[in-house]
C-alpha positions in Angstrom: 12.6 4.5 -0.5 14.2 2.5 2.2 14.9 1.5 5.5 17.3 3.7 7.0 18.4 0.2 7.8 14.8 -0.3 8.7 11.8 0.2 6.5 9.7 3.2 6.8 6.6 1.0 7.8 4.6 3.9 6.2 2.7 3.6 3.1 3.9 5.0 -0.1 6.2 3.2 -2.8 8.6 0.4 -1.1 11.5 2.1 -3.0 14.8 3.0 -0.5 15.0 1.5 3.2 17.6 3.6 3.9 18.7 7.5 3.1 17.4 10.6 5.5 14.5 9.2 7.5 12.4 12.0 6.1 12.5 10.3 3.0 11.8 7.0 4.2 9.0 8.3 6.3 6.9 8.8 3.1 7.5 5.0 2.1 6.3 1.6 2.8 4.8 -0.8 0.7 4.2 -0.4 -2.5 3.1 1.6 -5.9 -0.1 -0.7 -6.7 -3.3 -2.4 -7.9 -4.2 -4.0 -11.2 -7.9 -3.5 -12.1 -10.0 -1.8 -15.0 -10.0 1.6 -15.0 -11.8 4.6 -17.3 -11.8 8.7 -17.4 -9.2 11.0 -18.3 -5.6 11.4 -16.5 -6.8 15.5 -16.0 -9.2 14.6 -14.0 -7.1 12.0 -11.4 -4.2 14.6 -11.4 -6.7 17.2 -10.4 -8.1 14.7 -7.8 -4.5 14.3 -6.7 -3.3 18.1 -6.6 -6.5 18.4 -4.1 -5.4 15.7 -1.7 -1.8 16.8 -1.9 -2.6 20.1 -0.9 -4.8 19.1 1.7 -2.7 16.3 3.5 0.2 19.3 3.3 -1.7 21.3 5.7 -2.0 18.7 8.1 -0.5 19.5 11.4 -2.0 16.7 13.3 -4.4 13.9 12.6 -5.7 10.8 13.9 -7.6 8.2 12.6 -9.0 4.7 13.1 -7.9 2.2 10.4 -7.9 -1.2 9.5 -5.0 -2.6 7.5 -4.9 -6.4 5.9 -2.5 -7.6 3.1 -3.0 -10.8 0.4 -0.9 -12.5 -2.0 2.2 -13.7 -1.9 3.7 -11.5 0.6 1.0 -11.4 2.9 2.8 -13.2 5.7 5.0 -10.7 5.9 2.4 -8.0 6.6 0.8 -8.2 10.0 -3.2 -7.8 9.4 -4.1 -4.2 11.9 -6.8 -3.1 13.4 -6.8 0.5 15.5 -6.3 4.3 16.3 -3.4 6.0 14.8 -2.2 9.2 15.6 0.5 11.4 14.0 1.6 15.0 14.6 3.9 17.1 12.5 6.9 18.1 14.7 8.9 21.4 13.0 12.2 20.7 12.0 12.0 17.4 12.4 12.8 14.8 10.5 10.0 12.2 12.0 6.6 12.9 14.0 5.1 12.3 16.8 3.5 8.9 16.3 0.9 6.9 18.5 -0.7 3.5 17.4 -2.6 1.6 19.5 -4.0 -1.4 17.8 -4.9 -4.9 17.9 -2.9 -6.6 15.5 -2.7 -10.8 13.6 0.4 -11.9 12.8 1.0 -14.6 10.1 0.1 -18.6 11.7 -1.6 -16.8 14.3 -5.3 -17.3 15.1 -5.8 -14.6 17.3 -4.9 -11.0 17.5 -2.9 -9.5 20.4 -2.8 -5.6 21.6 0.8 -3.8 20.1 1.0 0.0 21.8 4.0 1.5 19.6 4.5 5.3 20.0 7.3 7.4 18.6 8.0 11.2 19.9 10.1 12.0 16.9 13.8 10.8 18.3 12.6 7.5 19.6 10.3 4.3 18.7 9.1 2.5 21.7 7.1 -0.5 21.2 4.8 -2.7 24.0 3.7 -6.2 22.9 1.1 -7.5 25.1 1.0 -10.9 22.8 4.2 -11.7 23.0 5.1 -9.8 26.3 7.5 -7.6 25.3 8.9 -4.2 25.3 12.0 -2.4 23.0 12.7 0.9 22.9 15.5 2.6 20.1 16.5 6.0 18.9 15.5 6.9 15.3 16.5 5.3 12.6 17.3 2.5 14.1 13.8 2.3 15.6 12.0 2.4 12.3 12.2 -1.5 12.3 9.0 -1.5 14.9 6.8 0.2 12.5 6.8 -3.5 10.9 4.3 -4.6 13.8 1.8 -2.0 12.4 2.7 -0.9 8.7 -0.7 -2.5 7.5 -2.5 1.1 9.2 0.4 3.5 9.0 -0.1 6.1 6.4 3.2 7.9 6.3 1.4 10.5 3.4 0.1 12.5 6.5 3.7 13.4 7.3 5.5 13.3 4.7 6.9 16.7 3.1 7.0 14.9 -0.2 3.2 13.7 0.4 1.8 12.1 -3.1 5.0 12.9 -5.0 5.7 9.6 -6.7 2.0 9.2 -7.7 1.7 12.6 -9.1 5.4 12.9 -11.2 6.3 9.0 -11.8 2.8 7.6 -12.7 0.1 7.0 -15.6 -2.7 8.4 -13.7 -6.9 7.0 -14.3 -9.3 8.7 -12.6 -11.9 5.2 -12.0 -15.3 7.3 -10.8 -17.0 8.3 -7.6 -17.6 5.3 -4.9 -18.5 5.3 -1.5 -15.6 4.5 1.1 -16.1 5.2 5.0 -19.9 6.3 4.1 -18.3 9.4 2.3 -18.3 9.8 -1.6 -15.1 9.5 -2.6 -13.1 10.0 -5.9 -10.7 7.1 -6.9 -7.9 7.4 -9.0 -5.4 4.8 -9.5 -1.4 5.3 -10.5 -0.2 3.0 -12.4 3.8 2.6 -12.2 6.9 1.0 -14.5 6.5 -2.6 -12.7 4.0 -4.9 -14.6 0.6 -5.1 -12.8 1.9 -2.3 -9.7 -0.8 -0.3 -9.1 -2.2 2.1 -5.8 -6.2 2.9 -5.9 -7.0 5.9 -3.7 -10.0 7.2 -2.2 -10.2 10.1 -1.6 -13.4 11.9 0.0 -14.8 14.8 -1.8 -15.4 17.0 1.1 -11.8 17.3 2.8 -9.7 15.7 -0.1 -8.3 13.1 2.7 -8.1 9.4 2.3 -10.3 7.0 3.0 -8.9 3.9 1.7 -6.2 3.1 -0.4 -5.0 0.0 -2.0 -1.6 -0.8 -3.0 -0.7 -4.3 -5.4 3.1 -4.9 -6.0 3.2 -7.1 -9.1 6.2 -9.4 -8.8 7.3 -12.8 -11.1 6.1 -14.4 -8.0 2.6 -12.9 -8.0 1.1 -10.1 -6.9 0.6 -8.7 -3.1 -2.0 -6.2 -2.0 -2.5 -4.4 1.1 -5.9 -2.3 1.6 -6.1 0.5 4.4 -9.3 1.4 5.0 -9.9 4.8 7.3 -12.6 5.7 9.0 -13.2 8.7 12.2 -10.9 11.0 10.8 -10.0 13.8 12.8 -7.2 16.5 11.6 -7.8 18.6 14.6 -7.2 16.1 17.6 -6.8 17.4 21.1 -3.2 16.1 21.9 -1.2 15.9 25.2 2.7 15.6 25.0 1.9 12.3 27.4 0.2 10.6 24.8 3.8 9.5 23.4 5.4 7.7 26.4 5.5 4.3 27.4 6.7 2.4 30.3 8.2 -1.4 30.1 5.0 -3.2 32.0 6.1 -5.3 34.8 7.0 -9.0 33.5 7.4 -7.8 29.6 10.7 -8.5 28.0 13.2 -6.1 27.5 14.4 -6.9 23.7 15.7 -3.2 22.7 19.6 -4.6 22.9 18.3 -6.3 19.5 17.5 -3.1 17.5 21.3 -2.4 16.7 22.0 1.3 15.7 22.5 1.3 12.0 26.7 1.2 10.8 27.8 4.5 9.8 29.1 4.7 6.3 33.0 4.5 6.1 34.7 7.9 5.5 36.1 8.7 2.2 33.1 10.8 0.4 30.2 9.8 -1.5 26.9 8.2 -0.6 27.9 5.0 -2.5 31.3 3.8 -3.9 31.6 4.9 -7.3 30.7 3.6 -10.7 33.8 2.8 -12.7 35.8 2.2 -9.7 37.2 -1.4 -8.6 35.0 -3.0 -6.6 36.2 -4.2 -3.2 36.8 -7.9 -3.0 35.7 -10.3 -0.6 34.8 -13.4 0.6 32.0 -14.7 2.3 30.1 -18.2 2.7 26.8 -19.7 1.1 24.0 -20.7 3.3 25.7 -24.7 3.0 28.9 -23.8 4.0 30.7 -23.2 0.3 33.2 -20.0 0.0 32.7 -17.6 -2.8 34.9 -14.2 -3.6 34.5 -11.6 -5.5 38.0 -12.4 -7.2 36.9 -16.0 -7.9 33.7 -14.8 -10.4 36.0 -12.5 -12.1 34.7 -13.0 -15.4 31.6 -12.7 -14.6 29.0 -9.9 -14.5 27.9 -10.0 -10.7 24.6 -8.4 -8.7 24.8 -8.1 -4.8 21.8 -7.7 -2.8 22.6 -6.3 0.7 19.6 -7.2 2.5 18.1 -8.5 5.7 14.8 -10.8 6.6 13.2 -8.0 8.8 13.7 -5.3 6.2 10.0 -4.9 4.0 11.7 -3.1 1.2 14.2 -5.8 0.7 11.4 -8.6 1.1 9.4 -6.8 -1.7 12.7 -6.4 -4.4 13.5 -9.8 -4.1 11.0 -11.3 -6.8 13.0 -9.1 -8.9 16.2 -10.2 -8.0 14.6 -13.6 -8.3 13.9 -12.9 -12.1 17.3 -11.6 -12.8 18.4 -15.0 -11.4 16.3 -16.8 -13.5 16.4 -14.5 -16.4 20.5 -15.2 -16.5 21.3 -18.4 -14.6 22.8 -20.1 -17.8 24.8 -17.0 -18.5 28.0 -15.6 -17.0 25.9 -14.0 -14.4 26.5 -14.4 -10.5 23.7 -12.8 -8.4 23.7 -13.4 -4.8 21.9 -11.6 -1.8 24.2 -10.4 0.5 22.6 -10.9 4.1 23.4 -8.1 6.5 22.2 -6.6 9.8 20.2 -9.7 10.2 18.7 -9.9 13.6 18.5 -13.3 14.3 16.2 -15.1 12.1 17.5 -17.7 9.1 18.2 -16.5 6.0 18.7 -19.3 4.5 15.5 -20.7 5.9 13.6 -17.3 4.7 15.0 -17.7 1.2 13.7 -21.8 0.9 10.1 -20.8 2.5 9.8 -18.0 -0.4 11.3 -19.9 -2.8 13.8 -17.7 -3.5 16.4 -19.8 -5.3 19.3 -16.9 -6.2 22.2 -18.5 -3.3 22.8 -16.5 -0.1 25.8 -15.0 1.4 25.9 -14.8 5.6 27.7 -12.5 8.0 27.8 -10.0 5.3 28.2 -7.1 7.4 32.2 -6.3 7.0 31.4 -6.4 3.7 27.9 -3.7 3.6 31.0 -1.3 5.6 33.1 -1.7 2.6 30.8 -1.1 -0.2 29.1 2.1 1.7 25.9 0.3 2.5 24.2 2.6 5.3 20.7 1.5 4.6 18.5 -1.6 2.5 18.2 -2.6 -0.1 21.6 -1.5 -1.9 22.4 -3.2 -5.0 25.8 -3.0 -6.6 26.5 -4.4 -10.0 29.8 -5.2 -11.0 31.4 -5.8 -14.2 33.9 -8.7 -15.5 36.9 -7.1 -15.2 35.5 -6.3 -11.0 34.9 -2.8 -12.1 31.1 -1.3 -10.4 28.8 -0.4 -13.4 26.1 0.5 -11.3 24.5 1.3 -7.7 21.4 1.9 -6.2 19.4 1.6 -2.7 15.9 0.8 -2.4 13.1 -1.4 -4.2 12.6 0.4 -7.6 11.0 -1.2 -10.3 13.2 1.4 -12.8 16.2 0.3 -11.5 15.5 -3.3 -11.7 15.0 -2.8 -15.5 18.5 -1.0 -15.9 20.5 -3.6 -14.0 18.4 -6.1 -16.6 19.6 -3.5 -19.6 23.1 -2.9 -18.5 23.4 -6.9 -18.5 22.7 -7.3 -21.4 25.0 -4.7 -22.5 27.5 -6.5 -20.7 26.9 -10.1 -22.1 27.1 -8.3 -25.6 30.7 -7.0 -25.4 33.6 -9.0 -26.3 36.0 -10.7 -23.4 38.9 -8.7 -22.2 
């Protein structure tokens, strides 16, 4: 799922970052781990109908946690250490949220205290590291849930809970270990995208989880983030109080940064349609060049609306990196269209990856035009400048049908 133009910091498959923030809620970072597995898929989708059921029932929980990514992403995943709390609210399209924890960011030696708290319309955030405070209204706020994604398990609020592992994966059940000094069954789900993979533990006396691991596979390499939980409570006493925070004297006010998502333009329909002409444009590379949509006609183009902050968008790019790679000798154009951007470098973000598809900046006219309202969205656009096909989110299906339909493409004759 996606970022509602912010990632659901949550926990489940980094698909969309943008639709319904219900949806998005349920998402984070990633459908993984690659490791040997043995039994029978019964018994894991068993294991599975069991946790689903019981993380359903959950009105309220809380939780301490300890959250820590590797791999090639890993520096984009602040390591977490702390007590999360989450309560259902009814009707509502987000919960009550309270995490208090002490959290490492990337090139930093030592860990600072983040207080981030969320009472289902808002996301407030209090950064005693870097002394600052920022407060915005939902979705917009999503975007803070970055600070402390590592411990977030958006499964014990989402409506969906389990969904994508249950329907959309090749399910192992591994055996019984030991996880939080409870036994534990452990299944893994095994997705479409070579060497994804998320382990769970799940503890055989409530069905709730007690660690789960999560590998993205990329071209790049893989990443895996492991949330380990431990004092699990789904009876907590809570107070209303518990999710307000005041700016602390001296901290910096930085909300006037977390810009309100762009509404889609009016006219109908989620995304602009397939078969129709896509909207030209023009827009400038990191170094200054000018490209247009009108001036590749001819070729079979991908555009990546994306931004530095968004997880989602960081996790699809290996993909859009192979695509690059796959086709750069071909009549194939793909670019990432940077949008929303918040004041980091994208051109500097795209060098330190090694991300070597070219950039286009100030792309946010053109997200407006092509219906972006959340990302990832990827548009792929024919030679004659007709869309063949659109999609929002990281999904490792989708990736292989923009691959398919470009080689469909490359097959037909000119004209």
């Amino acid at each position: 799922m996606m970022e509602g133009r912010v990632a659901r910091a949550a926990l489940q498959e980094p698909t969309e970052c943008m639709m319904k923030y219900r949806t998005l809620w349920a998402i984070g970072l990633g459908a993984w781990l690659s490791v040997p597995v043995c039994g029978e898929s019964g018994d894991a989708r068993a294991v599975l109908e069991q946790a689903t059921a019981a993380l359903r029932a959950v009105q309220a929980v809380r939780y301490e946690a300890v959250g820590q990514a590797e791999g090639v992403l890993a520096q984009q995943i602040p390591s977490a250490q702390g007590t999360v709390t989450i309560v259902q609210v009814e009707g509502a399209d987000f919960p009550k949220l309270r995490i208090d924890a002490q959290v490492t960011r990337a090139k930093e030696s030592q860990s600072a205290r983040v207080e981030l708290v969320s009472d289902g319309k808002t996301v407030t955030l209090v950064d005693h590291g870097q002394k600052r405070y920022a407060r915005a209204d939902l979705p917009a706020g999503q975007s803070l849930l970055s600070n402390v994604q590592s411990i977030l398990l958006g499964e014990f609020a989402a409506a969906q809970a389990l969904e994508r592992d249950t329907n959309g994966s090749t399910l192992k059940y591994v055996g019984s270990e030991r996880a939080a000094n409870l036994e534990c069954d452990v299944i893994a789900a095994a997705r479409g995208n070579p060497g994804s993979e998320t382990r769970w533990w799940f503890a055989k006396k409530d069905h709730f989880p007690r660690r789960v691991q999560r590998v993205l596979g990329s071209p790049l390499g893989q990443t895996t983030l492991t949330t380990s939980l431990t004092a699990l409570d789904a009876k907590p006493d809570v107070q209303d109080d518990l999710f307000r925070l005041e700016k602390p004297e001296g901290f910096a006010d930085v909300s006037q940064t977390l810009n309100p998502p762009k509404p889609a333009p009016a006219g109908g329909g989620r995304f602009l349609a397939v078969g129709s002409e896509a909207p030209d444009w023009t827009l400038k590379t990191g170094d200054g060049r000018e490209v247009s949509l009108k001036g590749l006609r001819g070729k079979i183009v991908l555009l990546d609306f994306w931004a530095t902050w968004c997880g989602p968008c960081r996790m699809a790019m290996p993909d859009v990196e192979k695509l690059h790679q796959k086709y750069k000798d071909k009549p194939v154009a793909v670019f990432g269209v940077n949008c929303w951007e918040r004041g980091a470098d994208p051109v500097a973000f795209m060098k330190n990856n090694k991300f070597t598809y070219p950039v286009l900046v100030k792309g946010d006219e053109v997200a407006a035009k092509y219906k972006v309202n959340g990302i990832p969205t990827f548009y792929l656009i024919g030679p004659d400048g007709k869309i063949l096909f659109v999609y929002a989110g990281m999904s490792a299906e989708n990736a292989k049908k923009v691959d398919q339909l470009i080689e469909e493409a490359l097959k037909k004759p000119p004209g």
